[in-house]
C-alpha positions in Angstrom: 0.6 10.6 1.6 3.5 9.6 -0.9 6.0 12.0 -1.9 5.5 13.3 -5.3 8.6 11.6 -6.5 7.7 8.5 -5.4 4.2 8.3 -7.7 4.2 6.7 -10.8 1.8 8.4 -13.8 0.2 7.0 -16.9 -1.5 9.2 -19.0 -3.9 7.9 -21.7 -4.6 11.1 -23.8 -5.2 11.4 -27.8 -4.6 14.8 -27.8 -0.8 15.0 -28.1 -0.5 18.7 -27.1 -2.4 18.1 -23.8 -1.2 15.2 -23.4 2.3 17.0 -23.3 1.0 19.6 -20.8 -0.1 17.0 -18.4 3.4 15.3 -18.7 5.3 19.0 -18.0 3.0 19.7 -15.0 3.5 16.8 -13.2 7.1 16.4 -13.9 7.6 19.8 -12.5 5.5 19.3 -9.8 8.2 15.9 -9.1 5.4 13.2 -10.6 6.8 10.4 -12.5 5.3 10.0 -16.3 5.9 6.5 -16.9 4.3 6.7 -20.8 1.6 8.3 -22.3 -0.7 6.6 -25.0 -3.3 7.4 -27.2 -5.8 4.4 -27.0 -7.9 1.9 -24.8 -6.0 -1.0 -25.7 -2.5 0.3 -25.3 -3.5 2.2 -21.6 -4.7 -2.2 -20.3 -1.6 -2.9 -21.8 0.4 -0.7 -20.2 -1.6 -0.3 -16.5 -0.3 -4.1 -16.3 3.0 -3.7 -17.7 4.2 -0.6 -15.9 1.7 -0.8 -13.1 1.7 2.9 -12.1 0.4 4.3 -9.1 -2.2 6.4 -10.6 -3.9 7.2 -14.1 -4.9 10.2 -16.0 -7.3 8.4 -18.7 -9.6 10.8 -21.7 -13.1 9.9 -21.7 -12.6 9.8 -25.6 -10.0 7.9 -26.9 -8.8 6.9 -30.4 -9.8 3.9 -31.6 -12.2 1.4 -30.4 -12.4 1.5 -26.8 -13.6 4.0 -25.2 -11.3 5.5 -21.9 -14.6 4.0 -20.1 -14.0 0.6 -21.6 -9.9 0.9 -20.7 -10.9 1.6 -16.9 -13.2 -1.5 -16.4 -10.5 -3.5 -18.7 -7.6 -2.2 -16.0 -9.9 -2.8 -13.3 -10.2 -6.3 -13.9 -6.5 -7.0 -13.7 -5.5 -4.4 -10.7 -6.1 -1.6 -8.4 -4.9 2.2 -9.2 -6.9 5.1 -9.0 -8.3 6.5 -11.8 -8.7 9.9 -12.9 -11.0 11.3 -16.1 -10.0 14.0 -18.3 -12.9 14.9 -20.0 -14.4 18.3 -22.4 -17.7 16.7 -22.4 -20.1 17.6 -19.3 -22.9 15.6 -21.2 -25.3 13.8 -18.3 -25.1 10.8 -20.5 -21.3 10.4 -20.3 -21.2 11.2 -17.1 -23.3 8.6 -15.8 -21.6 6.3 -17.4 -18.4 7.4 -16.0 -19.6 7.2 -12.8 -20.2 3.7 -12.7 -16.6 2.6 -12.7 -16.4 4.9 -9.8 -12.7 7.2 -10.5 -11.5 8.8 -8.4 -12.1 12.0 -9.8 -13.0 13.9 -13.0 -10.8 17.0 -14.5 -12.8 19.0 -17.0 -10.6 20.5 -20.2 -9.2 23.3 -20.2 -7.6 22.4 -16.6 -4.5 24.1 -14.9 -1.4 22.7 -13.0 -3.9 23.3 -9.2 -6.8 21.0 -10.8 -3.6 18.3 -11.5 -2.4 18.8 -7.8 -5.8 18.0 -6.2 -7.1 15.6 -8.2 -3.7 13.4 -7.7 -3.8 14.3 -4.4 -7.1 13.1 -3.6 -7.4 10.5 -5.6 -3.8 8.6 -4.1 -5.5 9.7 -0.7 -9.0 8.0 -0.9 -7.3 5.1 -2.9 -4.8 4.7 -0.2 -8.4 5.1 2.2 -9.9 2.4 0.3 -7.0 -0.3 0.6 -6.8 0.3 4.0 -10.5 -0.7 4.5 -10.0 -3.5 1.9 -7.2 -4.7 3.6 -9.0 -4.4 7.1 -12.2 -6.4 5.6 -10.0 -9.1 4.7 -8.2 -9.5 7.9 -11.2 -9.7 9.9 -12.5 -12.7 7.0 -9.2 -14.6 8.5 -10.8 -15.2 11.8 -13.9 -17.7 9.9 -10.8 -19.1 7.8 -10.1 -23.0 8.8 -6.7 -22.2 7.5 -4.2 -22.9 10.3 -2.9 -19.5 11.7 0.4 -19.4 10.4 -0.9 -19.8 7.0 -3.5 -16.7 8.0 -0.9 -14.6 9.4 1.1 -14.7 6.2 -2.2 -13.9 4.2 -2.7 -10.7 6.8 0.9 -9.2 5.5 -0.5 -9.6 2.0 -3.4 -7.5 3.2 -1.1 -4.8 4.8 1.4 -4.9 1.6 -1.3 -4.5 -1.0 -2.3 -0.7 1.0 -0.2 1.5 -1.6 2.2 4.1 -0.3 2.4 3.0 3.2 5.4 4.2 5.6 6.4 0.4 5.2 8.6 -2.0 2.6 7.1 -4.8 1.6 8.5 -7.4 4.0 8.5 -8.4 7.5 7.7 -10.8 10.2 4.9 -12.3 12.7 6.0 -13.4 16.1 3.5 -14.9 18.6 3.7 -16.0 22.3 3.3 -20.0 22.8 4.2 -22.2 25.5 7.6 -20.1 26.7 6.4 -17.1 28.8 7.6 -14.3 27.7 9.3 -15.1 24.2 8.2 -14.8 20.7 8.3 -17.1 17.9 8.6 -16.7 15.1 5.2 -17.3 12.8 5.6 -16.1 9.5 7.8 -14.0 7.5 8.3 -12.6 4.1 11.3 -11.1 2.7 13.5 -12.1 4.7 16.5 -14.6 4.5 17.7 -17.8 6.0 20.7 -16.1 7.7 18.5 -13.4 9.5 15.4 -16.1 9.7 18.3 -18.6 12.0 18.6 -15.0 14.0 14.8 -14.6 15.0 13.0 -17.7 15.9 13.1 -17.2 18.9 13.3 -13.8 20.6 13.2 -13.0 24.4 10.8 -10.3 26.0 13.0 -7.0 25.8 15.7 -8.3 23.5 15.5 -6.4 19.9 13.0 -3.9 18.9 10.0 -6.9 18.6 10.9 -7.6 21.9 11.2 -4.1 23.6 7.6 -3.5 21.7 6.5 -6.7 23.7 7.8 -5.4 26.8 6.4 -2.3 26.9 3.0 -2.9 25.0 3.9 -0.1 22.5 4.8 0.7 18.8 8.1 0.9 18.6 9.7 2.9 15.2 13.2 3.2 15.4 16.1 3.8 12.9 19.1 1.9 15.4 20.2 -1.2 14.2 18.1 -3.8 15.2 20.8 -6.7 17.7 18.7 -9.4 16.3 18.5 -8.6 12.3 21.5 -6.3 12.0 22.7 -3.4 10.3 19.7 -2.9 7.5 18.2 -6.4 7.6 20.4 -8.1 4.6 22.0 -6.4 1.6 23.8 -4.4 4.2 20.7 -1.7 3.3 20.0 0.9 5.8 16.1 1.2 7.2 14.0 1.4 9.6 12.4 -0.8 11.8 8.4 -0.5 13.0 7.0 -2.8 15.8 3.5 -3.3 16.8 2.6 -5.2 19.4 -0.9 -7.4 19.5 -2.5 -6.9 23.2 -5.8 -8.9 24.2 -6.7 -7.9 28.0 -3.2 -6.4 28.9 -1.4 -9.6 27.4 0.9 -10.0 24.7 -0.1 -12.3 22.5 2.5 -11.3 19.5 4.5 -8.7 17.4 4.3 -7.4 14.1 7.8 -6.6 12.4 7.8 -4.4 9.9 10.8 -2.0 7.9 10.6 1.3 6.7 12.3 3.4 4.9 15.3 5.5 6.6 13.9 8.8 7.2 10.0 8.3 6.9 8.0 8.3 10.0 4.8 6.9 10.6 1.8 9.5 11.1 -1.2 8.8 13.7 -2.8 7.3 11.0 -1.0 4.7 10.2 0.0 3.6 13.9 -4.1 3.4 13.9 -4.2 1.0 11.3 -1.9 -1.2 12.2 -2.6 -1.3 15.6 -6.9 -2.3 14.2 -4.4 -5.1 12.1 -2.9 -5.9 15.5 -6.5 -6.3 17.5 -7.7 -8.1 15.2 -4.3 -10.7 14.8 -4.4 -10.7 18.4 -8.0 -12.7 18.4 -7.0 -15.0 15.3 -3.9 -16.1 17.2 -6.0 -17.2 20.4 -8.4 -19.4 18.3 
């Protein structure tokens, strides 16, 4: 799960005073409070502008649009949990609630341990649901006509759209061709043209992708990688996360990946990617 000081918070609240309290709790607790606003129209504007990570959103809201009408508005434009704050218990509200299916409910009066969970949870099963969504999509690839370069670029937009993963937001595909025992390079992003000239081409057991290839494991290590160099570019320090795609005890590829310095990756998320990987494995054969 994401550290606490790492989530981004927008609370939509016409009730300044609770508003207030929400803001001190979670900035205690080491949230972010990006804004707080008071109406419908002004929580869509904002979702998009400041794109938080989660959202505490009234039920009843100043103005025209209800904090039901802001959700489906914010849900047409991205993905973030959503969270109701609510003193009405009324069936009828409720239901209606329901159907933009938060990702959790707080009834008024609340204290800072109702906050903690329902953040909590609600990043957690978010997180849960990207993964899946991201998963789904992957596995569409393999019915794609697109060629497979062009799908394995698409799969890192999958894995990059999961919020609050161990990973940044760039990396590289290599895949096995013609050469035994080298990977090329097959798509990238983030990267640049001095490190890109480093890593088309990478032998079995040279550099972390290829130690990963080797050994048919993840590899997540912190030591500068002899291919990319000290931090990648920007002379940044990070990690580096390599998982290997195996059909039938062969290496068919690697996935390259950077993390942050310091975070590790749980069970969990060697589980995921490694699924990513299976599946990657089969597109690349077809």
């Amino acid at each position: 799960m994401a550290k606490a000081g790492g989530v981004k918070v927008l609370i939509v609240e016409d009730e300044i005073i609770i508003a207030r309290e929400i803001e001190d709790n979670l900035t205690d607790m080491g949230y972010t409070v990006l804004d707080i606003v008071s109406n419908g129209k002004d929580a869509v504007e904002k979702a998009e502008e400041l794109q938080p990570d989660i959202i505490f959103m009234d039920i009843i809201l100043e103005g025209d649009m209800t904090g039901i009408e802001a959700t489906i508005e914010i849900e047409k434009r991205m993905s973030v949990p959503v969270i109701y704050l609510t003193a009405h218990t009324d069936l009828g509200t409720l239901m209606e609630a329901r159907e933009t299916e938060p990702y959790g409910y707080i009834t008024k009066p609340f204290n800072r341990k109702d906050l903690l969970v329902s953040i909590g949870m609600g990043l957690y099963k978010h997180r849960s649901d990207m993964k899946t969504n991201a998963m789904s999509s992957t596995i569409k690839l393999l019915l794609s006509s697109q060629p497979v370069n062009e799908r394995l670029d698409l799969s890192l937009d999958y894995i990059f759209s999961v919020p609050n993963l161990v990973i940044k937001s760039k990396g590289a595909v290599f895949v096995v061709k013609d050469e035994p025992d080298t990977l090329i390079l097959a798509t990238h992003q983030g990267l640049n043209e001095e490190t890109l000239n480093k890593i088309n081409k990478i032998p079995f057991g040279k550099c972390h992708a290829g130690k990963a290839a080797s050994e048919g494991a993840i590899i997540q290590t912190e030591e500068t990688d002899e291919c990319f160099g000290p931090g990648q570019e920007e002379g940044e320090s990070c990690g580096h996360y390599c998982v290997p795609f195996i059909h039938h005890n062969r290496i068919i590829g690697v996935m390259h990946l950077f993390m942050e310095k310091g975070v590790k990756a749980s069970k969990r998320d060697d589980e995921f990617f490694t699924s990513i990987a299976d599946i990657l494995a089969i597109l690349c054969q077809m």
